[in-house]
C-alpha positions as CSV (number, residue, x, y, z in Angstrom):
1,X,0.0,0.0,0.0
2,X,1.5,3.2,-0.7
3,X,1.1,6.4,0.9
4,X,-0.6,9.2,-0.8
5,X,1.0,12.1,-2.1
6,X,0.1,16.2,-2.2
7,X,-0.1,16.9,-5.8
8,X,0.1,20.5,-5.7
9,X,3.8,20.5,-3.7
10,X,5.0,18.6,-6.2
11,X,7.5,16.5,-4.1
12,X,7.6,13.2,-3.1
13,X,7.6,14.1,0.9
14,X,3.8,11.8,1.8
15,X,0.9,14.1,3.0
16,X,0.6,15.3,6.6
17,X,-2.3,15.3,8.1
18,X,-1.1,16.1,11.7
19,X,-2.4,14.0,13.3
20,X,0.4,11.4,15.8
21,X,1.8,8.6,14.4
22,X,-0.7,6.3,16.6
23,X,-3.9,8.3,15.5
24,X,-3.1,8.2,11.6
25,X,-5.0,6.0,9.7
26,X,-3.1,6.0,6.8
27,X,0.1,5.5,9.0
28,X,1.8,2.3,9.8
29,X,-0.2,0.0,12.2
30,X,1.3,-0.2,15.6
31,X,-0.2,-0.8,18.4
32,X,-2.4,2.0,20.6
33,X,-0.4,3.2,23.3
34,X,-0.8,1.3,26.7
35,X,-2.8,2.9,29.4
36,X,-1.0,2.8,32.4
37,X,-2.0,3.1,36.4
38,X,0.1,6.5,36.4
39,X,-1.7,7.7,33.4
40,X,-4.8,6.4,35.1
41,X,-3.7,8.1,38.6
42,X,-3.0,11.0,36.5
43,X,-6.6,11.7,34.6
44,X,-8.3,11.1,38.0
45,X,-6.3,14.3,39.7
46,X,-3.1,13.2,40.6
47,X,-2.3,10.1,42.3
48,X,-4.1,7.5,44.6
49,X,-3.3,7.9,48.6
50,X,-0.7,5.1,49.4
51,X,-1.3,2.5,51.7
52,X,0.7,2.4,54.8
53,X,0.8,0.3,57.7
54,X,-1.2,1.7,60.0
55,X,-4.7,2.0,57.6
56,X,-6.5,-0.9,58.0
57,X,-8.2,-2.1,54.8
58,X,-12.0,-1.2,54.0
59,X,-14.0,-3.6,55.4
60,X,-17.3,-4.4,52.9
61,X,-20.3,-5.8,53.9
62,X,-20.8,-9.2,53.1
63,X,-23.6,-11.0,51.7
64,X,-24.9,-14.2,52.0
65,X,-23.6,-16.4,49.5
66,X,-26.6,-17.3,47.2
67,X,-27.4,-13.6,46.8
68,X,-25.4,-10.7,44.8
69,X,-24.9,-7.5,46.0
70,X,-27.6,-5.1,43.9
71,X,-26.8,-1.9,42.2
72,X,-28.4,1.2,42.1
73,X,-29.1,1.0,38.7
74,X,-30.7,-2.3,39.7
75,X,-32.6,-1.0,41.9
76,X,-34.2,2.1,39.8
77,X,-34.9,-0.8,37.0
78,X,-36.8,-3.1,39.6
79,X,-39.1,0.5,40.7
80,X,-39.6,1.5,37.1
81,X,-40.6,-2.2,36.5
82,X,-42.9,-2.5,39.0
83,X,-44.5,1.0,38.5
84,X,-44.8,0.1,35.1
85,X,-46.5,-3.4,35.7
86,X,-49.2,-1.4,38.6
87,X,-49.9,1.2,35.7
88,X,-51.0,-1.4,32.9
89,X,-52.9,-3.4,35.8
90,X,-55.0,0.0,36.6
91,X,-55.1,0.7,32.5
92,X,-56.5,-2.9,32.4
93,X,-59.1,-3.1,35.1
94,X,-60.1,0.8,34.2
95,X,-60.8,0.1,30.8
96,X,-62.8,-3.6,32.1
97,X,-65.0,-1.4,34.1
98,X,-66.0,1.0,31.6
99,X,-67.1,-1.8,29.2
100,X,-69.0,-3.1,31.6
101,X,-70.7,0.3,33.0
102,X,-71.3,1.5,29.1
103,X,-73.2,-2.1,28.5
104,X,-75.2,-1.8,31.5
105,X,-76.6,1.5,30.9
106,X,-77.0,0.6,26.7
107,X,-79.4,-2.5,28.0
108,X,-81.4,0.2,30.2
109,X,-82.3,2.0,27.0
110,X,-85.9,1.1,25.7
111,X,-86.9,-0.2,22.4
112,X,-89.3,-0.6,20.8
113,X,-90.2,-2.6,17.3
114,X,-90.9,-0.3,14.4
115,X,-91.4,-2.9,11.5
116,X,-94.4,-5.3,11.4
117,X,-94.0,-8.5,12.2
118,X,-93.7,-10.1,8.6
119,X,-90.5,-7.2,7.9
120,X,-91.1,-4.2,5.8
121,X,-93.9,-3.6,3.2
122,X,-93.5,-4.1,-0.6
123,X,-92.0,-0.9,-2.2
124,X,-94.4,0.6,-4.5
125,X,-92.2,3.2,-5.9
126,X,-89.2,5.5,-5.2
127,X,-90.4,7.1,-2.0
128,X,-88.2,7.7,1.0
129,X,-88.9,7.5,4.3
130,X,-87.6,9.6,7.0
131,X,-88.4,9.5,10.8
132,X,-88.0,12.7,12.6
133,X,-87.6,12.3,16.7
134,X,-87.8,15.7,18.9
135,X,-90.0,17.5,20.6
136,X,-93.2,19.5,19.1
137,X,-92.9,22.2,22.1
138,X,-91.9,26.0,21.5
139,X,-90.6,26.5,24.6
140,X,-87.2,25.9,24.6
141,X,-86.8,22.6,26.4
C-alpha cells in the first residue's frame, strides 16, 4: 500500500495530516499506546493515597452467598418495573370497568319494534322515508 501524495507540492515528501503517528490511519499499524496506572492516577487528579501500615483495609459488607450484592441502577430498574406493571394493571381493570358500566346502561335503554311482524312492506315506488324524533314544544326545552 502506498502512501498518498500532495499533488500541488510537487514533491515526493507523503501528506501530513497532523495527526500522531498512533492516531493516523493511513500510518503504519502499531499498536495504541498502553494505558497505564500513572496515566490512570493522572486523569483522576493526581495520584491515589498510598497505603501504609497503619490504615487498615476497608472492610465491605458481606452478603450471603446465594445472593449478589444489587446496584443502584438495579434498583431504579426493579421500581420502574414494578411501576410500570401497577400502571398497565390500573389501565387494564379501568378500561374492564367502563365496558361493563357502558353495557349496563345501553341495555337500560328502551326499544321498541318499528317494523311489522312479517318485515317491511313491498315498495311501490321511489319514496323515502324519513323518521324525525324531537319535541313539538316551542318552549325551549
Amino acid at each position: 500500500m502506498t502512501t498518498p501524495r500532495d499533488p500541488r507540492s510537487g514533491g515526493d515528501e507523503p501528506q501530513s495530516n497532523g495527526l500522531p503517528p498512533h492516531l493516523d490511519p493511513r500510518g503504519k499499524k502499531s499498536a495504541p499506546p498502553r494505558v497505564t496506572n500513572a496515566y490512570r492516577q493522572a486523569a483522576r487528579g493526581g495520584p491515589a493515597p498510598r497505603k501504609t501500615a497503619q490504615a487498615a483495609a476497608p472492610v465491605l459488607p458481606t452478603t450471603p452467598p446465594g445472593k449478589a450484592r444489587r446496584t443502584g441502577g438495579q434498583r431504579v430498574a426493579r421500581v420502574l418495573s414494578w411501576i410500570a406493571l401497577s400502571m398497565a394493571v390500573v389501565v387494564l381493570v379501568g378500561a374492564g370497568g367502563l365496558y361493563l358500566a357502558f353495557n349496563h346502561y345501553l341495555g337500560q335503554i328502551a326499544h321498541i319494534d318499528v317494523l311489522p311482524k312479517g318485515g317491511s312492506p313491498k315498495k311501490l315506488n321511489k319514496a323515502q322515508n324519513f323518521l324525525l324524533v324531537g319535541s313539538d314544544s316551542r318552549d325551549g326545552s
